[in-house]
C-alpha positions as CSV (number, residue, x, y, z in Angstrom):
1,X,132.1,87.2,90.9
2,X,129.5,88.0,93.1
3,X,125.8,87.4,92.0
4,X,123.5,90.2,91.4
5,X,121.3,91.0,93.7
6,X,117.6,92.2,93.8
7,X,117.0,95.2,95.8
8,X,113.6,95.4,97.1
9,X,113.8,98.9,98.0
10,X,115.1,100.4,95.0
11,X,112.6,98.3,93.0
12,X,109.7,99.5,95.4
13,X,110.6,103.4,95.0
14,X,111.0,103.1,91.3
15,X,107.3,101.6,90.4
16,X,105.8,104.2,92.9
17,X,107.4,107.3,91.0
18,X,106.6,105.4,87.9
19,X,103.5,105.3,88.5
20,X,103.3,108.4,90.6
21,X,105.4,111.0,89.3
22,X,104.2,113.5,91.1
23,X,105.8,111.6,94.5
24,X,109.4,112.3,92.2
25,X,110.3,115.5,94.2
26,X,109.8,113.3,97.8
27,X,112.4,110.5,96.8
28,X,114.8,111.5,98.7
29,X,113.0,111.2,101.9
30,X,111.6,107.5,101.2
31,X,114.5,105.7,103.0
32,X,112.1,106.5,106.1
33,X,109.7,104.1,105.0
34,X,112.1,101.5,104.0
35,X,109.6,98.6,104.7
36,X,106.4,100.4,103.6
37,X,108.3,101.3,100.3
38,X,109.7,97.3,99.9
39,X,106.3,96.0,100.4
40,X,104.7,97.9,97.7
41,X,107.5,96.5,95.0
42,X,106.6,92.9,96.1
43,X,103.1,94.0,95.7
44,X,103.6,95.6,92.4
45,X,105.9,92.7,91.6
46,X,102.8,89.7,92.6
47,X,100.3,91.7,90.4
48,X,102.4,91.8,87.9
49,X,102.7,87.7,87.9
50,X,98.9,87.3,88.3
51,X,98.4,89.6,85.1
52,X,101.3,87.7,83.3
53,X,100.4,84.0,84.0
54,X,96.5,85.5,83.9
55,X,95.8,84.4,87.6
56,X,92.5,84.3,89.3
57,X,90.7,87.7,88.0
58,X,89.3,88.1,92.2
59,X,92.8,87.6,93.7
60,X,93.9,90.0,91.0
61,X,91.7,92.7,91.8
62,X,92.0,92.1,95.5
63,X,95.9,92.8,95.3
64,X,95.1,95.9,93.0
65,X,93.4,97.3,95.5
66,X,96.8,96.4,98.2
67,X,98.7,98.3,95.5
68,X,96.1,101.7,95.7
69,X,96.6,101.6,99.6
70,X,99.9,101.2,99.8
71,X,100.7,104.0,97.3
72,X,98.0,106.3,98.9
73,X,99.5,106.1,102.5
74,X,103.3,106.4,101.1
75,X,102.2,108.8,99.5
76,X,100.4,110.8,102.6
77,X,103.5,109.9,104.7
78,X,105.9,111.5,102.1
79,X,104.3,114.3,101.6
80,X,103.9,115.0,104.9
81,X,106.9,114.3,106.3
82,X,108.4,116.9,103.5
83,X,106.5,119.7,105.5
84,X,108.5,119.0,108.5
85,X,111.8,119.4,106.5
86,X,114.3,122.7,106.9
């Protein structure tokens, strides 16, 4: 049997429209920013840790604000990139 394996992407895409649902109706358009989308998981994912092992509060806050920007400009991307569909 093979061992599971962690998909960055699909992690990524569902925190943002977790925490963005309003991003839900763009989904299917987010395979364009495949990278963008799998860095904000691992983002999401090393806040998470900091919060959970109660890491250094400036670090913390510091990758917070990674997590705002990174949502913000997938989020600009995806919704404009939805005005050049048919």
């Amino acid at each position: 049997m093979e061992p599971a394996r962690f998909d960055r992407f699909r992690y990524g895409l569902a925190a943002l429209l977790m925490r963005h649902p309003h991003l839900r109706p763009y989904a299917l358009i987010a395979h364009r920013r495949i990278e963008d989308v799998e860095n904000y998981g691992d983002a999401i994912r090393f806040r998470e840790k900091l919060i959970a092992e109660a890491g250094d509060k400036t670090l913390l806050e510091e990758c917070e604000r990674f997590c705002v920007e990174l949502a913000d400009e997938l989020q600009s991307y995806l919704v404009a990139s939805h005005a050049d569909l048919p």
